[in-house]
C-alpha positions in Angstrom: 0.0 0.0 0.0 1.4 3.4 -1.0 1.8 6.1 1.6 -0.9 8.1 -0.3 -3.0 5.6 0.6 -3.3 6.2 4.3 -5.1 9.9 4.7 -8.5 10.5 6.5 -11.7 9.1 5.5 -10.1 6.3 3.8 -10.4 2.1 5.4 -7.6 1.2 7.6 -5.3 -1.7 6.5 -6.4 -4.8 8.3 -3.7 -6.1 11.1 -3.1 -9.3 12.9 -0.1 -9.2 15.1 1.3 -10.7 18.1 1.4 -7.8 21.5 2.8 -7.6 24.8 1.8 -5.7 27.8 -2.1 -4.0 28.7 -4.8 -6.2 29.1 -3.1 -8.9 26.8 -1.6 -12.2 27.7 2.3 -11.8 25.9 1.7 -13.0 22.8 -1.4 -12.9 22.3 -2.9 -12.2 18.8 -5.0 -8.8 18.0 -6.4 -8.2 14.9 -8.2 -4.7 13.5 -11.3 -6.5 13.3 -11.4 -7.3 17.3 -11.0 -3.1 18.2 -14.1 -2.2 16.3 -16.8 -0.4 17.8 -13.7 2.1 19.3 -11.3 4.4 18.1 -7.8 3.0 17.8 -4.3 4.5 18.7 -1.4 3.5 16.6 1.6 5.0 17.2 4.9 3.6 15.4 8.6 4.0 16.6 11.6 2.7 15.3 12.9 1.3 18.1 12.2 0.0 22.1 14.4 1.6 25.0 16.1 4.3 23.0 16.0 8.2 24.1 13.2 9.6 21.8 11.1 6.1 22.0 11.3 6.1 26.0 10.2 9.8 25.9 7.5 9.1 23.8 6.4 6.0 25.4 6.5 7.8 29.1 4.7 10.7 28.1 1.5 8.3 27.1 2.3 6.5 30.1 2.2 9.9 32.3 -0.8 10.7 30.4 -2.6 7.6 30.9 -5.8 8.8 32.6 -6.3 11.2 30.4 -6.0 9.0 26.8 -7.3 5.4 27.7 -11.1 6.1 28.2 -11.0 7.8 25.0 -8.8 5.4 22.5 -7.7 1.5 22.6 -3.7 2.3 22.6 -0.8 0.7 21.1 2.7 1.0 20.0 3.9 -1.0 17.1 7.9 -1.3 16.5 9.5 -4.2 14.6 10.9 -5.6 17.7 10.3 -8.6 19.2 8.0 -9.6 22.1 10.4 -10.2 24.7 11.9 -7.2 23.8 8.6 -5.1 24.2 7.9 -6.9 27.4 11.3 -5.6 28.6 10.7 -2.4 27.5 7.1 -2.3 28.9 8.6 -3.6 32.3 11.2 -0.7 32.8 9.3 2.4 32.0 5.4 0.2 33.8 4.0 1.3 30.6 0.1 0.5 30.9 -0.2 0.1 27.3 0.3 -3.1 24.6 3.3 -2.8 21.9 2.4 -4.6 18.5 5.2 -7.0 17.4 6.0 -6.3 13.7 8.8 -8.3 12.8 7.8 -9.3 9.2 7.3 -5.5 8.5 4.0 -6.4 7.3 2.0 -3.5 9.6 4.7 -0.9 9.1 4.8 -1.0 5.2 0.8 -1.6 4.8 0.7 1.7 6.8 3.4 3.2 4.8 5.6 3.6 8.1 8.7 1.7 6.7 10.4 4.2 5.0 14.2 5.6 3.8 15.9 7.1 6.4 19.1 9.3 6.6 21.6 9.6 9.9 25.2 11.0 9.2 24.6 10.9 5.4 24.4 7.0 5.5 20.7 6.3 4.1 18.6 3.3 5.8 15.3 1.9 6.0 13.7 2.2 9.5 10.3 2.9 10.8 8.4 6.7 11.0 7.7 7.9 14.0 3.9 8.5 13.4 0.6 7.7 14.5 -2.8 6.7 12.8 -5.9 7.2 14.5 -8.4 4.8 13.3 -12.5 4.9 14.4 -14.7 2.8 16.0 -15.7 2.5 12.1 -12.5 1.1 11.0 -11.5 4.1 9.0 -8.8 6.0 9.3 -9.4 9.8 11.0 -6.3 11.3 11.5 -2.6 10.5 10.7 0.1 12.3 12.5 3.4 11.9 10.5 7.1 12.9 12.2 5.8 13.6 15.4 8.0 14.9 18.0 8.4 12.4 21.0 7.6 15.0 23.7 4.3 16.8 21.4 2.6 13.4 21.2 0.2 13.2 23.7 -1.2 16.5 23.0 -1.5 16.1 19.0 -3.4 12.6 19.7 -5.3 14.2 22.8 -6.7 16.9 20.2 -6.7 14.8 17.7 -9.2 12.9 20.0 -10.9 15.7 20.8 
């Protein structure tokens, strides 16, 4: 799916991918299909435990009471479980983190992309978030978002 393709109003890409941490059991499977009837936060990172992931990651966590009543929440990086239960154990982050190994999630969202540190290009995931509601279309996308703004685009995103 091109990255043209996800922009409000249009159907979000269907998911099924293992998570770790919230309600879930590690591991367990959840699919789009299962979070209908609410809107969904997903916010990609590239990567669990580094400065601007942790930043992000806290500030939802600080932010908790004021974000989970009004969106299902989760994180999706192409690390692996045990990695994301790590992660999840350091910082007691209330939230699940989508295991996306295969890439499968980040390109159907258009999140894999080409990347450039110290002139050496890469591919690596965007830190961005897709709201999707309780319809299963998508209502807003928030693309480069700073790890410390976060909560409050998706808060007024949210409204």
């Amino acid at each position: 799916m091109s990255i043209n393709s996800i922009a409000p109003g249009k159907k979000a890409p269907s998911f099924s991918l293992p998570v770790a941490g919230g309600d879930y059991a590690e591991g367990a499977t959840v699919t789009l299909a299962s979070l209908k009837g609410q809107n969904v936060v997903l916010y990609f990172y590239p990567k669990d435990d580094t400065p601007g992931c942790t930043i992000q990651a806290c500030s939802i966590r600080d932010g908790w009471d004021r974000i989970h009543q009004k969106a299902a929440v989760f994180g999706v990086s192409i690390d692996p479980i045990k990695s994301h239960a790590e992660f999840i154990k350091k910082h007691s982050l209330p939230f699940p983190l989508f295991s996306d190994e295969l890439k499968e999630m980040v390109e159907a969202y258009g999140m894999w992309v080409e990347k450039s540190m110290y002139g050496k290009k890469y591919m690596g995931t965007e830190r961005s978030t897709v709201i999707i509601g309780p319809e299963g279309n998508i209502k807003t996308v928030l693309r480069n978002v700073q790890p410390a703004a976060h909560l409050e685009l998706v808060l007024q995103a949210l409204g």
